[in-house]
N, CA, C and O atoms as CSV, one atom per row, in Angstrom:
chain,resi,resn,atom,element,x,y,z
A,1,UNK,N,N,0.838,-1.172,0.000
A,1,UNK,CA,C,0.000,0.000,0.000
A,1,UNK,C,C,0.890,1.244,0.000
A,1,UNK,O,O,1.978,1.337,0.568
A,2,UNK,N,N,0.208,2.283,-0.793
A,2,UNK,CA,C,1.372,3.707,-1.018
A,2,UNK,C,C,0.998,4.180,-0.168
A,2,UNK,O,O,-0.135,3.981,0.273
A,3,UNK,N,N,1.923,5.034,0.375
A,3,UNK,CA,C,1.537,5.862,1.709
A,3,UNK,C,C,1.849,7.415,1.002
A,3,UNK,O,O,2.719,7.884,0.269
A,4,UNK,N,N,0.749,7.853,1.601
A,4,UNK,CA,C,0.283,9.465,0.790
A,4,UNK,C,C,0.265,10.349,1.364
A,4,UNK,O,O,-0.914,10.245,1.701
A,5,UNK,N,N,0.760,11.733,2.083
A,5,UNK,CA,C,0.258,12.413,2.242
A,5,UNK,C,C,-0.862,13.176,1.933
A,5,UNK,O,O,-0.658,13.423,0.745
A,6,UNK,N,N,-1.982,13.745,2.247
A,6,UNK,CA,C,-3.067,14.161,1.475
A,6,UNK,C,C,-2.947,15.885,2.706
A,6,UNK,O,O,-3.008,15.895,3.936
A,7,UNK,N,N,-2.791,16.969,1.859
A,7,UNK,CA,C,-2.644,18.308,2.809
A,7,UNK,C,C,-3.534,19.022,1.629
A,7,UNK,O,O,-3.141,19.123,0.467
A,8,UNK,N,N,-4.411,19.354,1.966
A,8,UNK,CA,C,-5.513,20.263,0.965
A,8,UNK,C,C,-5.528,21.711,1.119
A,8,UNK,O,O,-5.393,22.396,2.133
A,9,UNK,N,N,-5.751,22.090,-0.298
A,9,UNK,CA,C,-5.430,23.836,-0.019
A,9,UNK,C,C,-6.157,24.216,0.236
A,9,UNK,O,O,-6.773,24.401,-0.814
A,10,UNK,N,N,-6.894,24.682,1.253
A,10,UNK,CA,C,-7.962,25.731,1.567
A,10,UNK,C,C,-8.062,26.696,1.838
A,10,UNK,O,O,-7.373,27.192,2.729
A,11,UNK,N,N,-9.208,27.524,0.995
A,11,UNK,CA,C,-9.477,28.694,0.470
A,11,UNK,C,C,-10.359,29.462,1.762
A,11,UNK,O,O,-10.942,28.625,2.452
A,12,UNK,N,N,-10.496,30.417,2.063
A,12,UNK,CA,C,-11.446,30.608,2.990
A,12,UNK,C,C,-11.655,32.299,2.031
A,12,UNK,O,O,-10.849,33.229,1.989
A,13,UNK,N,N,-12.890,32.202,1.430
A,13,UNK,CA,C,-13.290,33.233,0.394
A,13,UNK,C,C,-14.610,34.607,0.914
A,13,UNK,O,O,-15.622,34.306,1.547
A,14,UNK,N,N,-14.346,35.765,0.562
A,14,UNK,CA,C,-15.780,36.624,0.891
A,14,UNK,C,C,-16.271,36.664,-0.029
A,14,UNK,O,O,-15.677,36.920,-1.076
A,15,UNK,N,N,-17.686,36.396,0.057
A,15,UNK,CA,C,-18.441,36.786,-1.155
A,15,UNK,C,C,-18.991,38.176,-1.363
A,15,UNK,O,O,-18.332,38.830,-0.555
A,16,UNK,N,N,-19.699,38.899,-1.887
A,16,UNK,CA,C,-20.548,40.065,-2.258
A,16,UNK,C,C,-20.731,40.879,-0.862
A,16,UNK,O,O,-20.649,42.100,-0.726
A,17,UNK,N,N,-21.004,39.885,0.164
A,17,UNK,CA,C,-22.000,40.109,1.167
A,17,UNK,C,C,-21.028,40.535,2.347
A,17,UNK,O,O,-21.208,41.360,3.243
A,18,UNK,N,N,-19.975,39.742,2.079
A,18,UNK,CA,C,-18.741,40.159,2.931
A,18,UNK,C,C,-19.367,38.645,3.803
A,18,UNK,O,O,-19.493,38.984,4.980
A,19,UNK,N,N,-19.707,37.427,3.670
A,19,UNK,CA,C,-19.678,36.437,4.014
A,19,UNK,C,C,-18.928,35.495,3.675
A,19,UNK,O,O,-18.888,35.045,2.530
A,20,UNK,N,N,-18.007,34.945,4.967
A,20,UNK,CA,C,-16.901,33.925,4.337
A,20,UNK,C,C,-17.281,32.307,3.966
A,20,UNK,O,O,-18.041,31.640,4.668
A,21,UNK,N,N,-16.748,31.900,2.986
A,21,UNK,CA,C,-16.747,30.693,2.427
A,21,UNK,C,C,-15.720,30.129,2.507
A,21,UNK,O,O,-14.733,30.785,2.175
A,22,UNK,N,N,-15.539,28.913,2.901
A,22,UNK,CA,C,-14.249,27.804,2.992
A,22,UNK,C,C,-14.603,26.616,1.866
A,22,UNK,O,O,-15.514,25.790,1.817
A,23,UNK,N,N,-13.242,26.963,0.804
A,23,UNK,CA,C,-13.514,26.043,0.175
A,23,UNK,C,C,-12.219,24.905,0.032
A,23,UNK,O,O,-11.086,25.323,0.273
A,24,UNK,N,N,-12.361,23.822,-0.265
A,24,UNK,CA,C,-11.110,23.165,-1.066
A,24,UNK,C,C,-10.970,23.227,-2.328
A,24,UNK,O,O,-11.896,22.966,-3.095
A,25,UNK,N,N,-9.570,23.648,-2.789
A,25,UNK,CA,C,-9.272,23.867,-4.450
A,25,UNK,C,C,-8.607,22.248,-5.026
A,25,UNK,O,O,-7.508,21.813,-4.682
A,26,UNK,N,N,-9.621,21.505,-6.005
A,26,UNK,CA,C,-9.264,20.426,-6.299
A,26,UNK,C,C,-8.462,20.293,-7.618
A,26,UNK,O,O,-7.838,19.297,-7.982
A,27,UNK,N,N,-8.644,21.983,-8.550
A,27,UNK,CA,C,-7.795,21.922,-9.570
A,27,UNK,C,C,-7.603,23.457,-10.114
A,27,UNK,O,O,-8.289,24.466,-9.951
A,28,UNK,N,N,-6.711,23.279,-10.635
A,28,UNK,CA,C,-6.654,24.816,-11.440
A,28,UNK,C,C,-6.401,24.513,-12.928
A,28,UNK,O,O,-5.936,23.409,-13.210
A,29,UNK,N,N,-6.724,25.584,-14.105
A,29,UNK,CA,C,-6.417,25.198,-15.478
A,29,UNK,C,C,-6.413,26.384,-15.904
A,29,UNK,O,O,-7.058,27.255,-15.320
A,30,UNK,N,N,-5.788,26.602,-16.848
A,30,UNK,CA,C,-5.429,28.127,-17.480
A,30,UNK,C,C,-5.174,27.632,-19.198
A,30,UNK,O,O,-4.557,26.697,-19.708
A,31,UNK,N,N,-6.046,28.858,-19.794
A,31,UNK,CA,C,-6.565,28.852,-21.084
A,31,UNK,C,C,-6.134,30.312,-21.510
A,31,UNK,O,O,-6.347,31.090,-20.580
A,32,UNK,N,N,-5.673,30.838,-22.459
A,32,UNK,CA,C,-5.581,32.147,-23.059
A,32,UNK,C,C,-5.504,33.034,-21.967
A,32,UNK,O,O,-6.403,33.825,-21.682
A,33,UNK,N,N,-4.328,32.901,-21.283
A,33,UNK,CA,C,-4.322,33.724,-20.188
A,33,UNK,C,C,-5.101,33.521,-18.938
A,33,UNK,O,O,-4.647,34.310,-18.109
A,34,UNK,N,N,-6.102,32.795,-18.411
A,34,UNK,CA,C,-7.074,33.044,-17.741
A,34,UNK,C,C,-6.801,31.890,-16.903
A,34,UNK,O,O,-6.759,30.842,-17.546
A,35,UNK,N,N,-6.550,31.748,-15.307
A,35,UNK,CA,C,-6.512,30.995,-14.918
A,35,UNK,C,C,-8.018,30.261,-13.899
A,35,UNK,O,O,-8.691,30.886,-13.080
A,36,UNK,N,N,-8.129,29.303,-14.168
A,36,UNK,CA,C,-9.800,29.498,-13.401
A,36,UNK,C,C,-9.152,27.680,-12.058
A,36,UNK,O,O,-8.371,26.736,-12.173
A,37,UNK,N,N,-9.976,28.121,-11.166
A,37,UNK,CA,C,-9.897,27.034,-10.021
A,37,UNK,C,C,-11.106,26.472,-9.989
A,37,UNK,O,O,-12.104,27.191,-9.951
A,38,UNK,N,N,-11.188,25.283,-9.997
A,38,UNK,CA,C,-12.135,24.399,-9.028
A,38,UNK,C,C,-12.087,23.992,-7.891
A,38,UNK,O,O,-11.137,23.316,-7.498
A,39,UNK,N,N,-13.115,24.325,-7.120
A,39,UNK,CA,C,-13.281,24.222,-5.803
A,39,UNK,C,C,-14.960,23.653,-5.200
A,39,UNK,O,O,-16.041,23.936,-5.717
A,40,UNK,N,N,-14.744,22.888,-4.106
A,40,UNK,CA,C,-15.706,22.688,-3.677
A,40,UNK,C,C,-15.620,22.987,-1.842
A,40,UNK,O,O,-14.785,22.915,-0.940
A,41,UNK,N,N,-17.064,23.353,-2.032
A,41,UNK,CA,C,-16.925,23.681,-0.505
A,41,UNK,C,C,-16.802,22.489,0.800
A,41,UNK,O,O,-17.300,21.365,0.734
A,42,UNK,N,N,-16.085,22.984,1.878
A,42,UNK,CA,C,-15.800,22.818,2.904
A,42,UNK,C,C,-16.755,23.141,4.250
A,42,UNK,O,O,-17.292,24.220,4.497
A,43,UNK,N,N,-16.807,22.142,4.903
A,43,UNK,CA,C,-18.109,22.147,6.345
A,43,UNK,C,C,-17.194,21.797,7.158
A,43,UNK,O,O,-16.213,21.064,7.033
A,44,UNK,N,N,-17.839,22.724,8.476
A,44,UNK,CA,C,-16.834,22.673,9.884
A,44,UNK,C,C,-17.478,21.331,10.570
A,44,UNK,O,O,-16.798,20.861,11.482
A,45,UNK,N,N,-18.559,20.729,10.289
A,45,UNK,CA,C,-18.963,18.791,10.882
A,45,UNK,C,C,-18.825,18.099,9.937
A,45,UNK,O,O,-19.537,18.088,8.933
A,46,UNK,N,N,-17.862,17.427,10.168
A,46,UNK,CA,C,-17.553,16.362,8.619
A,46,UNK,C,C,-18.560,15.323,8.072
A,46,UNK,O,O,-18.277,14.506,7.196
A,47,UNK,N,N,-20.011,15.458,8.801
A,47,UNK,CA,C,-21.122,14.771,8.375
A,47,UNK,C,C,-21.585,15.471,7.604
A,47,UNK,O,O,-22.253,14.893,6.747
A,48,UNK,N,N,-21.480,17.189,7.482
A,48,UNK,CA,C,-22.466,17.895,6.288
A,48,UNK,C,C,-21.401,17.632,5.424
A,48,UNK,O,O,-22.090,17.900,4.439
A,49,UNK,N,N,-20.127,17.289,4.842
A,49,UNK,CA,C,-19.592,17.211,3.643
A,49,UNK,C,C,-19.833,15.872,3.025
A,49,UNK,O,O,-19.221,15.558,2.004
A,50,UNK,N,N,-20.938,14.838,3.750
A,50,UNK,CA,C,-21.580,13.687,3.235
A,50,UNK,C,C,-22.932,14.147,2.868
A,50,UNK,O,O,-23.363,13.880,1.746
A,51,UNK,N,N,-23.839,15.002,3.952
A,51,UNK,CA,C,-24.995,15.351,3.418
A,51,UNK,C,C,-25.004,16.980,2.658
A,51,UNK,O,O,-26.078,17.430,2.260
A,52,UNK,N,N,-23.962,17.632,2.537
A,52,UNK,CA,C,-24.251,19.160,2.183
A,52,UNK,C,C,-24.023,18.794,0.784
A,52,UNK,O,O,-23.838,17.688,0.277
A,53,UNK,N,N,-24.078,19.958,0.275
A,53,UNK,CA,C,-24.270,20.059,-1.615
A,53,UNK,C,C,-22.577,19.972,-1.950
A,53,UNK,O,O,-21.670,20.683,-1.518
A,54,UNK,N,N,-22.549,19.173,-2.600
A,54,UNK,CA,C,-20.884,18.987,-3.471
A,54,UNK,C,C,-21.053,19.661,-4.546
A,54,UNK,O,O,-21.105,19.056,-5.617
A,55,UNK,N,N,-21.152,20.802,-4.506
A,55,UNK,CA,C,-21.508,21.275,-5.819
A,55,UNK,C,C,-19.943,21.835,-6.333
A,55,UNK,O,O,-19.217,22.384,-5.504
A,56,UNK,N,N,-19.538,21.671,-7.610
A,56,UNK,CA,C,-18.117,22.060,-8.148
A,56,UNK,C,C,-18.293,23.647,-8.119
A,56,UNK,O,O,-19.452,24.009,-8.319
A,57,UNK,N,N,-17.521,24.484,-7.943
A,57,UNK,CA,C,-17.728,25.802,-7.615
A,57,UNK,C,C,-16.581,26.015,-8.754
A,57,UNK,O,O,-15.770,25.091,-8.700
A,58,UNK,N,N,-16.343,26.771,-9.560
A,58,UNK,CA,C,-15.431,27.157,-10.983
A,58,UNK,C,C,-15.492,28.923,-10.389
A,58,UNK,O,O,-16.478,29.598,-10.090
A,59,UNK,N,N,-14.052,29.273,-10.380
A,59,UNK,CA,C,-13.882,30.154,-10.167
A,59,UNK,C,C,-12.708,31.072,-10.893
A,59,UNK,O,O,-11.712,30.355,-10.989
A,60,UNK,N,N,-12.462,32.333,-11.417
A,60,UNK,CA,C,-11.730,32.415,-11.985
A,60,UNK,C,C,-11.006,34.180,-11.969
A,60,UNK,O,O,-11.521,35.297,-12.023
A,61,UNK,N,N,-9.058,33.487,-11.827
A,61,UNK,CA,C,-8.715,34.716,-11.037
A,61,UNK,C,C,-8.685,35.646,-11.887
A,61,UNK,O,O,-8.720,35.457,-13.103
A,62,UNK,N,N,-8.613,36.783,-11.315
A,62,UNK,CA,C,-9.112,38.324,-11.774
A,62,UNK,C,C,-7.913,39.108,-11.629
A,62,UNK,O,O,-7.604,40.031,-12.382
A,63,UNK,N,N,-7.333,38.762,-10.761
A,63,UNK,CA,C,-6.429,39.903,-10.393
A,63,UNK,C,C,-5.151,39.232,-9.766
A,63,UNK,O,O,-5.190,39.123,-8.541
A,64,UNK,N,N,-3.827,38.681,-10.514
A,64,UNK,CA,C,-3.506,37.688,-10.074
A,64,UNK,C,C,-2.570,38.447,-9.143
A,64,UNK,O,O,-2.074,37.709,-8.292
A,65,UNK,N,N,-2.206,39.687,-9.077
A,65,UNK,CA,C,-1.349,40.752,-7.807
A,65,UNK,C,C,-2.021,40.120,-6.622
A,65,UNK,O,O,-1.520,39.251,-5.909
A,66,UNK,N,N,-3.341,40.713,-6.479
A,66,UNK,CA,C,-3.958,40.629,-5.377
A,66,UNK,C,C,-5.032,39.089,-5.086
A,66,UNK,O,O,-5.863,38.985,-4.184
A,67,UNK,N,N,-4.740,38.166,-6.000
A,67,UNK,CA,C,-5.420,37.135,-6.041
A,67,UNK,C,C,-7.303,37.209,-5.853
A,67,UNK,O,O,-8.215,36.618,-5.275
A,68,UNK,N,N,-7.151,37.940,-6.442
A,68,UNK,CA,C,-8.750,38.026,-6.651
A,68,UNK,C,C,-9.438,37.235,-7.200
A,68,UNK,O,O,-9.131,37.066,-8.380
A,69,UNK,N,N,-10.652,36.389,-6.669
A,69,UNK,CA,C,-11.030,35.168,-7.724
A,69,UNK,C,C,-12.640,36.001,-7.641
A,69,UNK,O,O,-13.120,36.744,-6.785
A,70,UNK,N,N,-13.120,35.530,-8.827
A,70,UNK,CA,C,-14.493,35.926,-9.255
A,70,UNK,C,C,-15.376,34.940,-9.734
A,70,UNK,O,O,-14.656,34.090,-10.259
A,71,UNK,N,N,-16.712,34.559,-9.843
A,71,UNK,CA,C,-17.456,33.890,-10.911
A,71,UNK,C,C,-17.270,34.036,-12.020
A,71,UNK,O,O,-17.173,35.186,-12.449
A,72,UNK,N,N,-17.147,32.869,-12.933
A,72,UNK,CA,C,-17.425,32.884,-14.083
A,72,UNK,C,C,-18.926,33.575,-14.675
A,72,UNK,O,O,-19.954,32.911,-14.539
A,73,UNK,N,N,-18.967,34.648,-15.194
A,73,UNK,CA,C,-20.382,35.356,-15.690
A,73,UNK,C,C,-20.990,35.248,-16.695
A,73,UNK,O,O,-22.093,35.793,-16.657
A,74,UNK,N,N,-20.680,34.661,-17.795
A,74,UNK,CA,C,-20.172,34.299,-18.898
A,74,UNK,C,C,-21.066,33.033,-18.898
A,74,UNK,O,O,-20.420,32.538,-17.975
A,75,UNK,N,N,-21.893,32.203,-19.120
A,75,UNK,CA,C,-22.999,30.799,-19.224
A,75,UNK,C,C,-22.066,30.045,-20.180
A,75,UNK,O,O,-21.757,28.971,-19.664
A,76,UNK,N,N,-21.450,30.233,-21.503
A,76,UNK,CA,C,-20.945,29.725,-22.244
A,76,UNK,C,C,-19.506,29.405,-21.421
A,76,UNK,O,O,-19.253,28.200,-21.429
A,77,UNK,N,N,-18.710,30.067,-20.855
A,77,UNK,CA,C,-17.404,30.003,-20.790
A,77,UNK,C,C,-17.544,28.914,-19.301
A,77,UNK,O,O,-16.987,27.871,-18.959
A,78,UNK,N,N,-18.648,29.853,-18.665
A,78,UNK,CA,C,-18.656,28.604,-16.820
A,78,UNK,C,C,-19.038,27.221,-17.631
A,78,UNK,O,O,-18.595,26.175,-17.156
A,79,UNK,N,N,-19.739,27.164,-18.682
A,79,UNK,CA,C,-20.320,25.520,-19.047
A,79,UNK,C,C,-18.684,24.462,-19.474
A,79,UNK,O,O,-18.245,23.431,-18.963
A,80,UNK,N,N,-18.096,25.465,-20.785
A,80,UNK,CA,C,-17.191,25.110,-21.014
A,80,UNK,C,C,-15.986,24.702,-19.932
A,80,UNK,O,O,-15.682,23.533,-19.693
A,81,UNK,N,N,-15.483,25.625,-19.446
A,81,UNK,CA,C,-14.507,25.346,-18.168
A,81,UNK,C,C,-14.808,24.375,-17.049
A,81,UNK,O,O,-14.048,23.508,-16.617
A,82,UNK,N,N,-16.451,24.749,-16.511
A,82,UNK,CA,C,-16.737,23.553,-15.808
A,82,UNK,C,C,-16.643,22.074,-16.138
A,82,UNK,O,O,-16.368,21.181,-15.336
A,83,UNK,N,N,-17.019,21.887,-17.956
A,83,UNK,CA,C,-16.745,20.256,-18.081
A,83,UNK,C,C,-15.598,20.322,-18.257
A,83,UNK,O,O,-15.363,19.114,-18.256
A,84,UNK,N,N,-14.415,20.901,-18.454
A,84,UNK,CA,C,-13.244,20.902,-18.823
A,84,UNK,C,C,-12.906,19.734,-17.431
A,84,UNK,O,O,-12.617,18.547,-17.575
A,85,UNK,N,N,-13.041,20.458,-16.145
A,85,UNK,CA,C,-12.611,20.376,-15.232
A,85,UNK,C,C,-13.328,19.306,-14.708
A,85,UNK,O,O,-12.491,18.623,-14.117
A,86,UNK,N,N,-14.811,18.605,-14.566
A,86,UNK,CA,C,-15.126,17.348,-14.633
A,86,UNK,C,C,-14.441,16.388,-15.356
A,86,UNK,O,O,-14.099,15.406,-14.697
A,87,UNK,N,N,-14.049,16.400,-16.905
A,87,UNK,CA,C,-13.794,15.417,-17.563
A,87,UNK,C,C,-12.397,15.241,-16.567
A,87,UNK,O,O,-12.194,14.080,-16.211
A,88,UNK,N,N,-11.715,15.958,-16.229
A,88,UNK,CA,C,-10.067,15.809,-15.550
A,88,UNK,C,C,-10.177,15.201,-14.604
A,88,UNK,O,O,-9.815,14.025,-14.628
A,89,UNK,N,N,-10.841,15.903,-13.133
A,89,UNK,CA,C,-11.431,15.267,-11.906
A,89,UNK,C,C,-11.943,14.023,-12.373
A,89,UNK,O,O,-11.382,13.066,-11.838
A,90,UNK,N,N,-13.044,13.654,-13.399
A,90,UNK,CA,C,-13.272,11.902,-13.740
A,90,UNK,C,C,-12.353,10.993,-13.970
A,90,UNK,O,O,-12.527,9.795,-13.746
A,91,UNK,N,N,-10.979,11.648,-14.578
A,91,UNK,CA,C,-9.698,10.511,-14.966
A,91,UNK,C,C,-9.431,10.646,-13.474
A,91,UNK,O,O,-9.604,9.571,-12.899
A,92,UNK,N,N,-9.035,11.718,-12.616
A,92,UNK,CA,C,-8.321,11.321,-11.593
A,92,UNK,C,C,-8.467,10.367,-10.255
A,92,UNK,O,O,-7.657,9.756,-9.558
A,93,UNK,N,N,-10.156,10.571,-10.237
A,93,UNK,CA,C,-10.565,9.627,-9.402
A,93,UNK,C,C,-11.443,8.234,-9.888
A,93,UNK,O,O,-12.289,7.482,-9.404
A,94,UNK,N,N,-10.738,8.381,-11.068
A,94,UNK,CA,C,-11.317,6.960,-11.804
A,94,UNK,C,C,-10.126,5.989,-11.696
A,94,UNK,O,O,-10.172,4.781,-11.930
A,95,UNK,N,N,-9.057,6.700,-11.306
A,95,UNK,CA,C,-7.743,5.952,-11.114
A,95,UNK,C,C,-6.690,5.632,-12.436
A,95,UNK,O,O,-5.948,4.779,-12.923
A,96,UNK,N,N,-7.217,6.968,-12.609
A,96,UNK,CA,C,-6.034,6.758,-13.782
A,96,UNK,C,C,-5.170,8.179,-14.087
A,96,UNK,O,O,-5.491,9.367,-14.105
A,97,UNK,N,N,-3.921,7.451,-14.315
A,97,UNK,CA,C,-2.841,8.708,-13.973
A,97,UNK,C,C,-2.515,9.465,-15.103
A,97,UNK,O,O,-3.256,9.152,-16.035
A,98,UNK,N,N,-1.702,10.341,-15.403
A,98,UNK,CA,C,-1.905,11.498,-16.404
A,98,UNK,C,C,-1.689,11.091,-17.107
A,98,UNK,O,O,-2.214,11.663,-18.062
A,99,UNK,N,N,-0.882,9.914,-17.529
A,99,UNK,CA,C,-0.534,8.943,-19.079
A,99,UNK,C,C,-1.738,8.165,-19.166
A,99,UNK,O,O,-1.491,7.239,-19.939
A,100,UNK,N,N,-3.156,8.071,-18.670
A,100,UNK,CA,C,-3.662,6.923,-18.735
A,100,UNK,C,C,-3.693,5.766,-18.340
A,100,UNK,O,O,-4.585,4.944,-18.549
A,101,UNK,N,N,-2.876,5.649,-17.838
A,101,UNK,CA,C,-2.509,4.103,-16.689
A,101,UNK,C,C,-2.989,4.208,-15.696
A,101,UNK,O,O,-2.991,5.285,-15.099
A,102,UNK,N,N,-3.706,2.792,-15.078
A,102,UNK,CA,C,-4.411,2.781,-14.228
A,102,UNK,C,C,-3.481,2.266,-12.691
A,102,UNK,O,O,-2.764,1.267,-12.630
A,103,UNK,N,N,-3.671,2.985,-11.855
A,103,UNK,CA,C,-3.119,2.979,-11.043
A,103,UNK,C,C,-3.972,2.367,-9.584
A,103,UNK,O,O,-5.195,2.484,-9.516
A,104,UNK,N,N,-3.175,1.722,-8.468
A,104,UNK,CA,C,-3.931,1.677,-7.092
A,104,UNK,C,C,-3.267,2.204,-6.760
A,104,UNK,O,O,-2.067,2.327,-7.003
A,105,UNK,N,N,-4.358,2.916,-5.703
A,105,UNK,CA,C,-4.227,3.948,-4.775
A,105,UNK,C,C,-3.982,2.932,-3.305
A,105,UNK,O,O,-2.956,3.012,-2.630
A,106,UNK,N,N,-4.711,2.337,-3.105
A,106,UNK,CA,C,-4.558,1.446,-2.083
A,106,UNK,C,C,-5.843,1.819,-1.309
A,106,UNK,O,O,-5.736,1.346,-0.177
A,107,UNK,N,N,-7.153,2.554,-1.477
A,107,UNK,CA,C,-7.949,2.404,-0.648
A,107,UNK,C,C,-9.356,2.110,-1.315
A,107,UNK,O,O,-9.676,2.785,-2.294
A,108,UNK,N,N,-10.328,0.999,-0.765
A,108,UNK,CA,C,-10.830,0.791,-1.604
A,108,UNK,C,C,-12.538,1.060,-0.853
A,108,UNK,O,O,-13.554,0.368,-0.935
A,109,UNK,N,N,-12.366,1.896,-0.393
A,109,UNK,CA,C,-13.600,2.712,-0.068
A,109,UNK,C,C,-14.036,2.023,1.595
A,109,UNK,O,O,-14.986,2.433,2.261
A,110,UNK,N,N,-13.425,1.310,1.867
A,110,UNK,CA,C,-13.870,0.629,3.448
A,110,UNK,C,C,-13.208,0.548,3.882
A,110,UNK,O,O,-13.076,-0.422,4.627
A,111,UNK,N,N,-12.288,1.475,3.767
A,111,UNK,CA,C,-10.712,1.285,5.081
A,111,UNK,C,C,-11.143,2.142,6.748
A,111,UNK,O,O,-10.697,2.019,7.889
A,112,UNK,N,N,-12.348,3.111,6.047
A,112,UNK,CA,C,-12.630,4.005,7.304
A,112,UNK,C,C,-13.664,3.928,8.007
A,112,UNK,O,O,-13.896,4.739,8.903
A,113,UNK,N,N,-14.691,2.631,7.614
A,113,UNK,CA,C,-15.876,2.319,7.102
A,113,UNK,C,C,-16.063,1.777,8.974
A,113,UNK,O,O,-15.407,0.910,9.551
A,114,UNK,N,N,-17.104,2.594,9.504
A,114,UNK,CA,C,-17.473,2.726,11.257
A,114,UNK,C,C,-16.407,3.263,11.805
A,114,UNK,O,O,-16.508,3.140,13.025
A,115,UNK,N,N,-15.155,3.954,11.421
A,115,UNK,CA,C,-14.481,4.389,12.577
A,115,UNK,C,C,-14.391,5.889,13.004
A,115,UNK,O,O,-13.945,6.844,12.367
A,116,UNK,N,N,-14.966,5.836,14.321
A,116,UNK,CA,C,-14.957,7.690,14.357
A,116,UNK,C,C,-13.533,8.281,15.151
A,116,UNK,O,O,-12.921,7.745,16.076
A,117,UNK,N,N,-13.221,9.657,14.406
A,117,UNK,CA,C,-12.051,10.396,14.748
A,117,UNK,C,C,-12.375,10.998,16.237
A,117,UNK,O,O,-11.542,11.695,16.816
C-alpha cells in the first residue's frame, strides 16, 4: 500500500455580502491567459460534507497581484470550463494517472468504514 500524504489547499473566500466561504481547491487550469480554479466547498462537521451540496464551484482569477477570484459570468465560458474540469477530476478519481494508466491507490472505499475520529 502507497503511503500518501493528502494536505488540501484551503481557500477561505468573501463573497458580495462580505460572508466567508471555505472552500477546497481540487484543480486549477489556465486557457488564453485566464486561470480558473475548481473548488468545492468545505463544512466545519464532517457529516455535512456527506450530506451538504458537493456542488463544483469554478472560479476564476481576476487579479492575479492581489489574487482576486471571481465567478465565471459568462454561461458559455462557466459551461465550457466547468466540463473541462469534470472530464479531468473523472480521470483522476477513476484511477487513472496522467498517461492513462491505471493505477492503485490502495484504498478501496472501506478502510474508514465505522471508525470515528
Amino acid at each position: 500500500m502507497k503511503d500518501f500524504d493528502y494536505n488540501p489547499d484551503i481557500y477561505t473566500l468573501s463573497d458580495e455580502n462580505g460572508e466567508e466561504h471555505t472552500f477546497e481547491l481540487l484543480d486549477t487550469y489556465e486557457e488564453n491567459g485566464n486561470t480558473y480554479y475548481a473548488m468545492v466547498p468545505v463544512y466545519d462537521d464532517p457529516k455535512d460534507s456527506i450530506t451538504g451540496d458537493a456542488q463544483l464551484v469554478v472560479l476564476k482569477l481576476e487579479d492575479p497581484e492581489g489574487e482576486i477570484l471571481v465567478t465565471v459570468d459568462d454561461d458559455e465560458e462557466y459551461e465550457r470550463i466547468g466540463n473541462i474540469f469534470l472530464e479531468r477530476l473523472d480521470g483522476y478519481y477513476d484511477g487513472d494517472d496522467e498517461d492513462g494508466e491505471e493505477y492503485d491507490d490502495g484504498f478501496d472505499g472501506n478502510d474508514y468504514a465505522g471508525e470515528e475520529s
